[in-house]
Structure formats: C-alpha cells, structure tokens
Biopython code that builds the backbone (N, CA, C, O; Angstrom):
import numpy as np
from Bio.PDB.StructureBuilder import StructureBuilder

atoms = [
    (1, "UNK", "N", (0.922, 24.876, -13.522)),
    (1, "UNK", "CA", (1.193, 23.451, -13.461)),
    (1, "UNK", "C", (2.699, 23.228, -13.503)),
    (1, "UNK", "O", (3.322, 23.950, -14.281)),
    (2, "UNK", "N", (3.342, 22.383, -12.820)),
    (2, "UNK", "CA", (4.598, 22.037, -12.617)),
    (2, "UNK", "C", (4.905, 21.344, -13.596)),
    (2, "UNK", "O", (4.114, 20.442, -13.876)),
    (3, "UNK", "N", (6.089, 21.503, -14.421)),
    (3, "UNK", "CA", (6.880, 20.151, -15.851)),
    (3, "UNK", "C", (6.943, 19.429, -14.497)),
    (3, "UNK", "O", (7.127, 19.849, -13.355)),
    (4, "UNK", "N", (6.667, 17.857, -15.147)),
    (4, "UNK", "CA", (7.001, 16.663, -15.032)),
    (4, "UNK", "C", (8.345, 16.226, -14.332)),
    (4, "UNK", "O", (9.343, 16.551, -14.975)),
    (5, "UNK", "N", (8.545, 15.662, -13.335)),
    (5, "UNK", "CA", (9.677, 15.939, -12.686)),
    (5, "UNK", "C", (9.771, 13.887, -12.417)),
    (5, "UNK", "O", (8.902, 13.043, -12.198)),
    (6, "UNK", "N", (11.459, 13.812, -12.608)),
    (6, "UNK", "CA", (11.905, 12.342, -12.866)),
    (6, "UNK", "C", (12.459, 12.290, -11.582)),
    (6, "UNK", "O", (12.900, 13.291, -11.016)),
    (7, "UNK", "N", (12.454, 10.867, -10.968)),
    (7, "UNK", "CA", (12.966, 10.566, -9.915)),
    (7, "UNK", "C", (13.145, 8.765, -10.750)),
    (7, "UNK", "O", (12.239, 8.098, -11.249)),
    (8, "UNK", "N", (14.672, 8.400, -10.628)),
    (8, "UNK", "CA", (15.065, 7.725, -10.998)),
    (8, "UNK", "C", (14.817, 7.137, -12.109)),
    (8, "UNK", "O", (14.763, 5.908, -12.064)),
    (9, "UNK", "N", (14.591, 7.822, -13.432)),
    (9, "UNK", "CA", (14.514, 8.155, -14.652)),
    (9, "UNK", "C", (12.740, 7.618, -15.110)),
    (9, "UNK", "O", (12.224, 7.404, -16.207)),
    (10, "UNK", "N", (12.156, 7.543, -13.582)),
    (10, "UNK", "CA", (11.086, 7.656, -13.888)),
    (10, "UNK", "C", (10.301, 8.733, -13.792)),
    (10, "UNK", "O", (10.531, 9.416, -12.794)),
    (11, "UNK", "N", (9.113, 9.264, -14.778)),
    (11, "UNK", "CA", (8.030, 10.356, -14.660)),
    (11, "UNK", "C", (7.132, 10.723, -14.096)),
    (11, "UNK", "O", (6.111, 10.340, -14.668)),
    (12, "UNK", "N", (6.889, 11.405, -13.059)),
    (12, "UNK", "CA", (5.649, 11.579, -12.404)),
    (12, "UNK", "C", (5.032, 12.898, -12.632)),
    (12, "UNK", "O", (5.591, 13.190, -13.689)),
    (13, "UNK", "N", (4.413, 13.697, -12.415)),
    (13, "UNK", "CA", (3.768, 14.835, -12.484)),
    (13, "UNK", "C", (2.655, 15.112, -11.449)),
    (13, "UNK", "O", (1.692, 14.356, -11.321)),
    (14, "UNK", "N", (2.810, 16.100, -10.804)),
    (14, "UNK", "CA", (1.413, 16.589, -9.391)),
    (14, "UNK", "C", (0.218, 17.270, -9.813)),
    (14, "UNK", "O", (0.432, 17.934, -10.827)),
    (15, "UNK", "N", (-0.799, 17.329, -9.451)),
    (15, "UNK", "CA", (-1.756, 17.999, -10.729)),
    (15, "UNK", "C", (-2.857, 18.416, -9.588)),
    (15, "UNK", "O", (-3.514, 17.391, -9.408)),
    (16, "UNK", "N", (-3.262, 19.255, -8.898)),
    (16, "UNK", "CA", (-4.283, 19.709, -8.023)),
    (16, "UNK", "C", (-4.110, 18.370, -7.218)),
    (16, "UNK", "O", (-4.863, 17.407, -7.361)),
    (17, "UNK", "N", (-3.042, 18.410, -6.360)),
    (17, "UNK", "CA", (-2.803, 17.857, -5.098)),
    (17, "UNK", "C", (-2.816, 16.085, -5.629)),
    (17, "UNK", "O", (-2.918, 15.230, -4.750)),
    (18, "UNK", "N", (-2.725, 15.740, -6.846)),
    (18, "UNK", "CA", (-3.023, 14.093, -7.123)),
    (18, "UNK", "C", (-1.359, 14.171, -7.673)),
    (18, "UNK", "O", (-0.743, 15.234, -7.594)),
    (19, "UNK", "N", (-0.778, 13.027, -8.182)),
    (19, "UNK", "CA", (0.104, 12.493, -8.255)),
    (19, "UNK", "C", (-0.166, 11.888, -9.389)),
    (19, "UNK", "O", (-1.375, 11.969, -9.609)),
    (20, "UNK", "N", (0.385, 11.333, -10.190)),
    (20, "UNK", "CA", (0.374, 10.622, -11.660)),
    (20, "UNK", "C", (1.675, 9.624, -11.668)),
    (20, "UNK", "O", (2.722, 10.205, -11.953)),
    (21, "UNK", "N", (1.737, 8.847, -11.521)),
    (21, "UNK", "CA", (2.962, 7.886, -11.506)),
    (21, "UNK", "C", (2.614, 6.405, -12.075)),
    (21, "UNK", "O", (1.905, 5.535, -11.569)),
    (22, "UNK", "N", (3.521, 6.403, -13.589)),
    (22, "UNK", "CA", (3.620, 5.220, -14.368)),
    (22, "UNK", "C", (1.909, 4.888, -14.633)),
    (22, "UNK", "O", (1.281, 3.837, -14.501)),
    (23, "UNK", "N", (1.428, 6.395, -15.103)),
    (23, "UNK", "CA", (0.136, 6.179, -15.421)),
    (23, "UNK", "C", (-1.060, 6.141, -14.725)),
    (23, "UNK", "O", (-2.138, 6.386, -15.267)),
    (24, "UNK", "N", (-0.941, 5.859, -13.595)),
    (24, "UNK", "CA", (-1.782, 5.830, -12.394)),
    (24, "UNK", "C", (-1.863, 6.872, -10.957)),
    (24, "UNK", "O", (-1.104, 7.127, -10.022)),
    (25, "UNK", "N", (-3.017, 7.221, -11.319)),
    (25, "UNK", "CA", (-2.933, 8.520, -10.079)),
    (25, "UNK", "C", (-3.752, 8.195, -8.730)),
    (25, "UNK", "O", (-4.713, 7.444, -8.562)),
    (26, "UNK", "N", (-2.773, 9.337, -7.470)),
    (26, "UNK", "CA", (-2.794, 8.658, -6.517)),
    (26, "UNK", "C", (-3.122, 9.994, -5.790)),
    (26, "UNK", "O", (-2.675, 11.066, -6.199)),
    (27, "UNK", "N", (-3.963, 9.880, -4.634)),
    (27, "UNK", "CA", (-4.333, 11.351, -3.843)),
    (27, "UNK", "C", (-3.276, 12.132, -3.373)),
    (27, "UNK", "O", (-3.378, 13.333, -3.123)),
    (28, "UNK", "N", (-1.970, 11.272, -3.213)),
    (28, "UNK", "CA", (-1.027, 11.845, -2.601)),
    (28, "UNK", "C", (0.371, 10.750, -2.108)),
    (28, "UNK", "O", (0.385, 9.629, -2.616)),
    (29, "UNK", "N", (1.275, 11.061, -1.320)),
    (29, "UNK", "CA", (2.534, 9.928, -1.150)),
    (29, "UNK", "C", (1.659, 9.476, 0.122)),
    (29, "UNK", "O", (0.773, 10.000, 0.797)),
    (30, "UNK", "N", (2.455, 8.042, 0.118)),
    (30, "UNK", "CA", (1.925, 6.915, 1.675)),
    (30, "UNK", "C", (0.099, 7.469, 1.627)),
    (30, "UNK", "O", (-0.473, 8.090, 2.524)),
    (31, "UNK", "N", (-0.449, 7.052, 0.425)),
    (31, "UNK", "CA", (-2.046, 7.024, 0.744)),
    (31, "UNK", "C", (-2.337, 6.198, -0.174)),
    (31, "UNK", "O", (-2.543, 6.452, -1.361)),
    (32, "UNK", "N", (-2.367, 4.940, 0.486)),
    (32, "UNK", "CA", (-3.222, 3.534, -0.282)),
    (32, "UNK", "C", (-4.381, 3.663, -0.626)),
    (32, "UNK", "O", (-5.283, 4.326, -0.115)),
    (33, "UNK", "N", (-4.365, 2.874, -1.712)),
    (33, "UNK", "CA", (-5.661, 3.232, -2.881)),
    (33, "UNK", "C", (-6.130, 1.386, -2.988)),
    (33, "UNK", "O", (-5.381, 0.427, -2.795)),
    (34, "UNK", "N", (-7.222, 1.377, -3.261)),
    (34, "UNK", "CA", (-7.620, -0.212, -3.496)),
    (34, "UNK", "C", (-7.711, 0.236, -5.233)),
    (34, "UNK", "O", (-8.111, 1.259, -5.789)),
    (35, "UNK", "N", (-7.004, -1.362, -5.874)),
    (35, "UNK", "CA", (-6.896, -0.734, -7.093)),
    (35, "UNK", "C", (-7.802, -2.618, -7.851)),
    (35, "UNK", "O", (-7.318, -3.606, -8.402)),
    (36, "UNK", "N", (-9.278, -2.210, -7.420)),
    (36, "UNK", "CA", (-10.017, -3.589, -8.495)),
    (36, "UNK", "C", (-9.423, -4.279, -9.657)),
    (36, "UNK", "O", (-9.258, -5.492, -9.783)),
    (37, "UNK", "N", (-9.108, -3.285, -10.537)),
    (37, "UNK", "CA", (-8.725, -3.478, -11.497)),
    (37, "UNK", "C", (-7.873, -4.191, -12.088)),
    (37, "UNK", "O", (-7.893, -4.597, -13.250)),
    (38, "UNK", "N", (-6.746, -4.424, -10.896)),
    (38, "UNK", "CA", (-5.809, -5.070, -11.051)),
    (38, "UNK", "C", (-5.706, -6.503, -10.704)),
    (38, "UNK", "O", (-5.829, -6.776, -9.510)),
    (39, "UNK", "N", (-5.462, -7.657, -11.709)),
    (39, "UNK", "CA", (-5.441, -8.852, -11.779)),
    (39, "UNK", "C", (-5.267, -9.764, -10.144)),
    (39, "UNK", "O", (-6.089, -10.611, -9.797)),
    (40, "UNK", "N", (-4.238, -9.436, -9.434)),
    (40, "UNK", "CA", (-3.860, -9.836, -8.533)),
    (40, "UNK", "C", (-3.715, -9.225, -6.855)),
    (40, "UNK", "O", (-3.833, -9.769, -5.757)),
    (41, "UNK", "N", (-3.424, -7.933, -7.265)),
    (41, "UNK", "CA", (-3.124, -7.195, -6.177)),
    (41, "UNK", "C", (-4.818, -6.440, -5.470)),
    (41, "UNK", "O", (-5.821, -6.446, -6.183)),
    (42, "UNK", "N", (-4.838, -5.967, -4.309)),
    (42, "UNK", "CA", (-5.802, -4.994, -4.200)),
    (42, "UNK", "C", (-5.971, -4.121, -3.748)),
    (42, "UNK", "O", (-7.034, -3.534, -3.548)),
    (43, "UNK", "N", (-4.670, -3.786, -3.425)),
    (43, "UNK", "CA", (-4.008, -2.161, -3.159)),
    (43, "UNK", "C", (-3.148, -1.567, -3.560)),
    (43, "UNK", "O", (-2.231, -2.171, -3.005)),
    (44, "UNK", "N", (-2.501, -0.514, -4.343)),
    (44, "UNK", "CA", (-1.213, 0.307, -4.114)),
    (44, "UNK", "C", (-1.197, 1.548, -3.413)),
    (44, "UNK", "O", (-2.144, 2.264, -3.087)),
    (45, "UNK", "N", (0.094, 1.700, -3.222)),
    (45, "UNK", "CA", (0.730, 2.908, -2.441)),
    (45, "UNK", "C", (1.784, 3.840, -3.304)),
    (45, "UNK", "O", (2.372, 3.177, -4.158)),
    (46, "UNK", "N", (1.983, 4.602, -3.283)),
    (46, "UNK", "CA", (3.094, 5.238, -3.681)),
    (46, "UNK", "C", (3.819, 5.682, -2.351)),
    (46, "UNK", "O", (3.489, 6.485, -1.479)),
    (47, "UNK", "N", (4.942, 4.857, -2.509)),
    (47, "UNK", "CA", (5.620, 5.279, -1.099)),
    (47, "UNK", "C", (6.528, 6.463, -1.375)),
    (47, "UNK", "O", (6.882, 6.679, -2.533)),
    (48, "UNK", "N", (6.960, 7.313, -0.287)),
    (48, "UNK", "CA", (7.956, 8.095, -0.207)),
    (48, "UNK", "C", (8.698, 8.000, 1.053)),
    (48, "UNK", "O", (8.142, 8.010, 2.151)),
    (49, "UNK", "N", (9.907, 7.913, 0.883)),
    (49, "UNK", "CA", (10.969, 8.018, 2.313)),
    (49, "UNK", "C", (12.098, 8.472, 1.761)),
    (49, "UNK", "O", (12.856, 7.846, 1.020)),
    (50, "UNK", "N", (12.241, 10.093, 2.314)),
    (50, "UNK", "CA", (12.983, 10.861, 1.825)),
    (50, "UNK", "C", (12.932, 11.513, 0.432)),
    (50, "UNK", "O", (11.999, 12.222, 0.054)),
    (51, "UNK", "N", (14.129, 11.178, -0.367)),
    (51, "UNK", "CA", (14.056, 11.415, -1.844)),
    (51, "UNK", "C", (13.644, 10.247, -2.436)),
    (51, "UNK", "O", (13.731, 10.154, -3.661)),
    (52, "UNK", "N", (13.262, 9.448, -1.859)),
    (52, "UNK", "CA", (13.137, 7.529, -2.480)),
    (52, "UNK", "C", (11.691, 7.453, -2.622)),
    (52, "UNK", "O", (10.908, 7.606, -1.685)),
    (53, "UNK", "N", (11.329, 7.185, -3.952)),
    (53, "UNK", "CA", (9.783, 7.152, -4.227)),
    (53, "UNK", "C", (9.393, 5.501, -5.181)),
    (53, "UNK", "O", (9.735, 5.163, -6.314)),
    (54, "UNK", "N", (8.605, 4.810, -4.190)),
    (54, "UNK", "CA", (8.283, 3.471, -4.889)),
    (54, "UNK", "C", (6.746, 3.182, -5.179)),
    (54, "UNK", "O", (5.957, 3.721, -4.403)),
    (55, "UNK", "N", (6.305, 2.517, -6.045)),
    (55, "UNK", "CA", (5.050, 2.028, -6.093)),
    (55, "UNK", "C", (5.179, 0.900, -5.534)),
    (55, "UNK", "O", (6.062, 0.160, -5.969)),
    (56, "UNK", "N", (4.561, 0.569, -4.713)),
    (56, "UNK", "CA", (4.162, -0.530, -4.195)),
    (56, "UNK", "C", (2.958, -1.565, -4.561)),
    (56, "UNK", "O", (2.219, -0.745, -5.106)),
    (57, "UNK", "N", (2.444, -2.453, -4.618)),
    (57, "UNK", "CA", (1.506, -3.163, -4.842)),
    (57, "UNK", "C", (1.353, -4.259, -3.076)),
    (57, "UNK", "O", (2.288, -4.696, -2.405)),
    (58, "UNK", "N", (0.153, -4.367, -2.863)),
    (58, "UNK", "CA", (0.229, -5.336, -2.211)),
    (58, "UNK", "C", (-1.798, -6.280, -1.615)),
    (58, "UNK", "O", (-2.898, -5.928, -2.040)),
    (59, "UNK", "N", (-1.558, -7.206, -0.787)),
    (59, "UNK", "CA", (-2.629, -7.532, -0.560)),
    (59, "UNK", "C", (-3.058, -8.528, -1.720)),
    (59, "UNK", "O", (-2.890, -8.215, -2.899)),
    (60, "UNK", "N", (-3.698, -9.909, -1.286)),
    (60, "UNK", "CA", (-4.260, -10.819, -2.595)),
    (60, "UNK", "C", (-5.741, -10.040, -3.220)),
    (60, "UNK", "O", (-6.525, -9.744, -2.318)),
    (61, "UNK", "N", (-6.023, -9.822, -4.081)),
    (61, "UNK", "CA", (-7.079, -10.359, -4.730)),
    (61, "UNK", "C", (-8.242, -10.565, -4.091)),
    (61, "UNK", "O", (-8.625, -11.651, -4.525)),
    (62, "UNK", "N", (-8.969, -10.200, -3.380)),
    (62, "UNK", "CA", (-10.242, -11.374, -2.576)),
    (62, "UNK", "C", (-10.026, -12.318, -1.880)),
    (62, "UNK", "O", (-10.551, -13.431, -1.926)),
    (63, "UNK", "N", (-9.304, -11.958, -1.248)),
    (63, "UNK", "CA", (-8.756, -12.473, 0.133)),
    (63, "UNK", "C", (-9.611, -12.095, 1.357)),
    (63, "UNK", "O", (-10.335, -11.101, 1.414)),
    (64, "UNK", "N", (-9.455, -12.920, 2.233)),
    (64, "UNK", "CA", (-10.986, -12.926, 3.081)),
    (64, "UNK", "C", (-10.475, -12.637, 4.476)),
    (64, "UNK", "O", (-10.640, -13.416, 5.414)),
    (65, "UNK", "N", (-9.642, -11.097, 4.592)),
    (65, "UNK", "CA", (-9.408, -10.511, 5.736)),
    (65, "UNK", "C", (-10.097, -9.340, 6.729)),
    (65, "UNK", "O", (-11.150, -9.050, 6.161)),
    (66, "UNK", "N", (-10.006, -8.707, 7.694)),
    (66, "UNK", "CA", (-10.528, -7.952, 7.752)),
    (66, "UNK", "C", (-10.154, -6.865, 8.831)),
    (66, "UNK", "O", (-9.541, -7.383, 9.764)),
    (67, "UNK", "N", (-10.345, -5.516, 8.974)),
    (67, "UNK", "CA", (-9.599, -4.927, 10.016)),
    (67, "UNK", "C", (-10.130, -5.060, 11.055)),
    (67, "UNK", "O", (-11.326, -5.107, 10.771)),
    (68, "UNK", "N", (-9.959, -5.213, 12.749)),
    (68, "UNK", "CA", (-10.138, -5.417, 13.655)),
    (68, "UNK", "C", (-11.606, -4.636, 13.820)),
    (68, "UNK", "O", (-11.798, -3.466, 13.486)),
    (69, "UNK", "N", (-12.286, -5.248, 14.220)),
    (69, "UNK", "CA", (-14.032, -4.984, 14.580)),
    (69, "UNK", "C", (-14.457, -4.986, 15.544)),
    (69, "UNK", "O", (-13.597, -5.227, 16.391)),
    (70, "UNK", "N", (-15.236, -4.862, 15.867)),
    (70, "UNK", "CA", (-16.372, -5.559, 18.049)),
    (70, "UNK", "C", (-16.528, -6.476, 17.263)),
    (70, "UNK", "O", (-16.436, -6.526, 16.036)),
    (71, "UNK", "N", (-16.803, -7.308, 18.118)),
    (71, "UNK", "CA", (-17.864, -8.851, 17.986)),
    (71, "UNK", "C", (-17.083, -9.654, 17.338)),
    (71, "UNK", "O", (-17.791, -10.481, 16.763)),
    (72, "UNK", "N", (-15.528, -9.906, 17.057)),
    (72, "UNK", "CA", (-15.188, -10.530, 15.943)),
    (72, "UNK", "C", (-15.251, -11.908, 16.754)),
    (72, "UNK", "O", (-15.771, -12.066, 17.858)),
    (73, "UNK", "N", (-14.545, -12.966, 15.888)),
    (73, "UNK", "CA", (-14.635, -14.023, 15.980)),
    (73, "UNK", "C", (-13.035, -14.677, 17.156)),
    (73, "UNK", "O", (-12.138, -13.844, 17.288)),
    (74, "UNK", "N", (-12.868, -15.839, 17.759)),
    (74, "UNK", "CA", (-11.460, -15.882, 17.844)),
    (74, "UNK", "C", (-10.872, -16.133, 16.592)),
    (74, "UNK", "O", (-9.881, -15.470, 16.285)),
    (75, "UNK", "N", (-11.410, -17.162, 15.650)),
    (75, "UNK", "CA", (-10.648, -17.656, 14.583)),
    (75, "UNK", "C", (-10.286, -16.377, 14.037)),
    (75, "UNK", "O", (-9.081, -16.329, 13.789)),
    (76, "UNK", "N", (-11.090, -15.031, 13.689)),
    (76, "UNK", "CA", (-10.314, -14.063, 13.003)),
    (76, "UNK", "C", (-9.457, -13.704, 13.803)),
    (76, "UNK", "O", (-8.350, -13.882, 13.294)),
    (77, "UNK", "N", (-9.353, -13.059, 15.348)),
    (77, "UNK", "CA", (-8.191, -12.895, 15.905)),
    (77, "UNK", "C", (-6.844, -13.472, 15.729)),
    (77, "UNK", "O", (-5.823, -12.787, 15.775)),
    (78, "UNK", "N", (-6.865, -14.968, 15.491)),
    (78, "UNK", "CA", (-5.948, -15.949, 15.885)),
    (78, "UNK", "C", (-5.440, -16.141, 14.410)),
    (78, "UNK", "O", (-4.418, -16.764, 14.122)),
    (79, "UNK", "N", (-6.411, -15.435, 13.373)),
    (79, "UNK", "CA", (-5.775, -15.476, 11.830)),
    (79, "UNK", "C", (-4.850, -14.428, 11.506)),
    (79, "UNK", "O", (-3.988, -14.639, 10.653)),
    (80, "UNK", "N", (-4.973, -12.811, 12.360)),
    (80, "UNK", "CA", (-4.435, -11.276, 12.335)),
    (80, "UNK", "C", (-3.269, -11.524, 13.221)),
    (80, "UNK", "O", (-2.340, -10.921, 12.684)),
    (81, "UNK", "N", (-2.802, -12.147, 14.390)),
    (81, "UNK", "CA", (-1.837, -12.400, 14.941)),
    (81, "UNK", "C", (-1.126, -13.054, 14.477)),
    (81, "UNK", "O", (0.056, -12.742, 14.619)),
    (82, "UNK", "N", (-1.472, -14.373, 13.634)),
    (82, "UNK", "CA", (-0.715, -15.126, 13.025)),
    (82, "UNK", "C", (0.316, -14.601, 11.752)),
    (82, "UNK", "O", (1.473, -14.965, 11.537)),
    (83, "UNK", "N", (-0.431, -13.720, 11.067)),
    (83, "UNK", "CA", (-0.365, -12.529, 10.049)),
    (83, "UNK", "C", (0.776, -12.008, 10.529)),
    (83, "UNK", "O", (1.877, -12.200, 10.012)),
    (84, "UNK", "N", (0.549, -11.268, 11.624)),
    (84, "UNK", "CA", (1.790, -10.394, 12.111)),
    (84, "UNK", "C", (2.847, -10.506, 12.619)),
    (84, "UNK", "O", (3.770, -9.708, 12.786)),
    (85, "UNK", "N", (2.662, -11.858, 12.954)),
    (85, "UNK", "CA", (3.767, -13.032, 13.659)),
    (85, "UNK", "C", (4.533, -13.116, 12.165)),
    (85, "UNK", "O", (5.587, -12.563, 11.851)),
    (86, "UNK", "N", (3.860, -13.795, 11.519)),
    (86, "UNK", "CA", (4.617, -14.277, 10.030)),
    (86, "UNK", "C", (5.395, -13.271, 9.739)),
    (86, "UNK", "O", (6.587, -13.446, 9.994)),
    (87, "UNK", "N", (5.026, -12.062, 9.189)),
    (87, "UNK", "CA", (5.442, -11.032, 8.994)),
    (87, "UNK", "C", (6.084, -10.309, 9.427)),
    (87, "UNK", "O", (6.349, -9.350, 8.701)),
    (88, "UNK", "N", (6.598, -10.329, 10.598)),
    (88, "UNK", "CA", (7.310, -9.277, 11.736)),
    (88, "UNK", "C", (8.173, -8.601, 11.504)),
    (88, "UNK", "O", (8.377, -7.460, 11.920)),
    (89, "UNK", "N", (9.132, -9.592, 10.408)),
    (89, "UNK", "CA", (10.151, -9.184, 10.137)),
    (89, "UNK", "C", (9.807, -7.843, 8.859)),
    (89, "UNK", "O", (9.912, -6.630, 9.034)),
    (90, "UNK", "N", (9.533, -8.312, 8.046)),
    (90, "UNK", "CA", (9.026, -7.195, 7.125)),
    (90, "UNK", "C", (8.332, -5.968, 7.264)),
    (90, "UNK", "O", (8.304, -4.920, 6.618)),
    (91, "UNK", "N", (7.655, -6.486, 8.517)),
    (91, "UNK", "CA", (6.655, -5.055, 8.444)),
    (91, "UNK", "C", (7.725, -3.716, 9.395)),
    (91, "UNK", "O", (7.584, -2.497, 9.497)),
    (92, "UNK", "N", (8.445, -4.383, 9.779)),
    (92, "UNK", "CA", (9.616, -3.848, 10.565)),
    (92, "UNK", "C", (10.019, -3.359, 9.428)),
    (92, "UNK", "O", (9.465, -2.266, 9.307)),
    (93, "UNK", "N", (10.610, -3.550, 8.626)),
    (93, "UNK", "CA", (11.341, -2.618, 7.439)),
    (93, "UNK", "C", (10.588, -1.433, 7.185)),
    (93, "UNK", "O", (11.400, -0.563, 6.871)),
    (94, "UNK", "N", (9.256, -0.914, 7.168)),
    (94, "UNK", "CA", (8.945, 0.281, 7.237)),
    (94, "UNK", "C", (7.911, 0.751, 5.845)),
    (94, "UNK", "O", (7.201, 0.043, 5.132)),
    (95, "UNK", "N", (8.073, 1.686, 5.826)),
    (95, "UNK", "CA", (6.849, 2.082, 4.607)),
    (95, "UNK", "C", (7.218, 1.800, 3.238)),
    (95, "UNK", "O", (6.415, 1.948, 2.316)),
    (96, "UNK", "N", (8.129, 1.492, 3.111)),
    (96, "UNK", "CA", (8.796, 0.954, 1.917)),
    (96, "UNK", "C", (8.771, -0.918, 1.571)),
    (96, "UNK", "O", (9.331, -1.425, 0.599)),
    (97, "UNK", "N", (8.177, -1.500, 2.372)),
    (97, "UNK", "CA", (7.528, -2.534, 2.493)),
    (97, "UNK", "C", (6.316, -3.212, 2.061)),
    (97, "UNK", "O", (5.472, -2.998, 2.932)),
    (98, "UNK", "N", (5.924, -3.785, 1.315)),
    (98, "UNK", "CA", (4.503, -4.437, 0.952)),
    (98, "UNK", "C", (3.851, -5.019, 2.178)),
    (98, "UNK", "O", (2.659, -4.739, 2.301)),
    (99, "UNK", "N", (4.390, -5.767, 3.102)),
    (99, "UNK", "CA", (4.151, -5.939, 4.204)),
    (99, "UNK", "C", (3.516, -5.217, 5.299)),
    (99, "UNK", "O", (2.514, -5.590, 5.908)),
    (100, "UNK", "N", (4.140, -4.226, 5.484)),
    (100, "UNK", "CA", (3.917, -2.505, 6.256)),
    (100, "UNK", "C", (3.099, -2.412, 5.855)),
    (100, "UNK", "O", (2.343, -3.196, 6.428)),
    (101, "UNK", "N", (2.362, -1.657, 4.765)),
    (101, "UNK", "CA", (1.302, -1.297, 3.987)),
    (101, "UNK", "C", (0.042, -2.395, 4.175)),
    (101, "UNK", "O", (-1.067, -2.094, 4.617)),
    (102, "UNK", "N", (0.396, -3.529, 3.809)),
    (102, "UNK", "CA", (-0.854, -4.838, 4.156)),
    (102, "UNK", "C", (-1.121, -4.678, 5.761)),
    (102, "UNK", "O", (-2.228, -4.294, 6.140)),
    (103, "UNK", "N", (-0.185, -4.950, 6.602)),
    (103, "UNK", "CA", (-0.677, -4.843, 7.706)),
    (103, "UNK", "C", (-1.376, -3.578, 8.214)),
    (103, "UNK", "O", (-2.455, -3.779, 8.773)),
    (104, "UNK", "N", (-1.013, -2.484, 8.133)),
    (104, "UNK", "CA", (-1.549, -0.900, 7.903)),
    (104, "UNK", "C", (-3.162, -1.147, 7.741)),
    (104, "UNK", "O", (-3.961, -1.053, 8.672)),
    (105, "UNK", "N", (-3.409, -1.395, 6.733)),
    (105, "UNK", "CA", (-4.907, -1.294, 5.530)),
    (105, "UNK", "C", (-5.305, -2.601, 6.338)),
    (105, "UNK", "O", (-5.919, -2.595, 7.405)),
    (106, "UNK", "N", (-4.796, -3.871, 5.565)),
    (106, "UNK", "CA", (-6.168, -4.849, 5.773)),
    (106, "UNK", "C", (-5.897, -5.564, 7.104)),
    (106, "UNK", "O", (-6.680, -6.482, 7.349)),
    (107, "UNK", "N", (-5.081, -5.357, 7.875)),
    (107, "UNK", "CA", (-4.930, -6.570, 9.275)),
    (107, "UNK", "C", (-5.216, -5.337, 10.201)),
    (107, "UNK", "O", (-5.258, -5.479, 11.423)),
]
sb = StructureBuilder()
sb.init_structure("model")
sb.init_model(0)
sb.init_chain("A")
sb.init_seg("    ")
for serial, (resi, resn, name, xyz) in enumerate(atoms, 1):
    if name == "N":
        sb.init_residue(resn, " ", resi, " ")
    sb.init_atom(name, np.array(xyz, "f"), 0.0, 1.0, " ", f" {name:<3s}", serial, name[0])
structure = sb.get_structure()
C-alpha cells in the first residue's frame, strides 16, 4: 500500500485502484460518481489535469434532465440545447469545470 500522498496540502491515498479524497472514495480520476447523499449536488468527480487535482461537485438535486434517447420529446431537445447554449462558455474551460462534467453525464 502506498503512504498517503498530499497534493496541495490536501490527503488522498489509492487503495486497489479506488482513490480516497477528503473522505470520499472514487473508482478513479475524471470518473463521475452520483453521490444521493448529498444535500444538493448529484454528482462528483475528482478531476485531474496534469499535477492539478480538484473535487468537483455538480448537477441539482432531482432535477428533471436526461441524456439524449430515441423517441424523445422536442421540448426535451429544445431544453439540452438551451443547456449548452447557456453554458458554452464554461463547458469550454474543460474538465476542470462543473459545467464540463454536467454536460458530459446528464445533458
């Protein structure tokens, strides 16, 4: 097992391919997890780009989205474009983004 190794005086540790960061373990870097549990959010990520490692949170709560399907509706189409329109700018910033990640998973 590897000591515990700090990246910006925070602790993480790898443990049979999982990740442990600020308590919460993750299958691996850039692999979103739906996390119920949590009050508001309903996903995190642990991002990595480069040596730069962030937790991310993103996505509402029970929010009534969904990823592209057959048969969908226009109104859902015209709700996922609108999404990405809004967003453009952000999701452009990259994996280090809450944005990126939402659009990724739930749009």
């Amino acid at each position: 097992m590897k000591p515990p190794a700090s990246v910006g005086g925070i602790f993480f540790s790898e443990v049979n391919m999982a990740i442990t960061y600020r308590g919460e373990r993750f299958s691996g870097y850039n692999k979103p997890k739906r996390t119920s549990g949590h009050k508001t959010k309903s996903h995190a990520v642990l991002a990595k780009d480069g040596d730069k490692v962030k937790l991310i949170r993103f996505g509402q709560q029970g929010a009534d989205n969904k990823p592209p399907r057959k048969n969908e509706t226009q109104a859902d189409k015209a709700k996922r474009a609108a999404f990405k329109k809004r967003h453009a700018k952000n999701i452009a910033k990259g994996k280090m983004s809450a944005a990126f990640w939402s659009d990724k998973v739930k749009w």
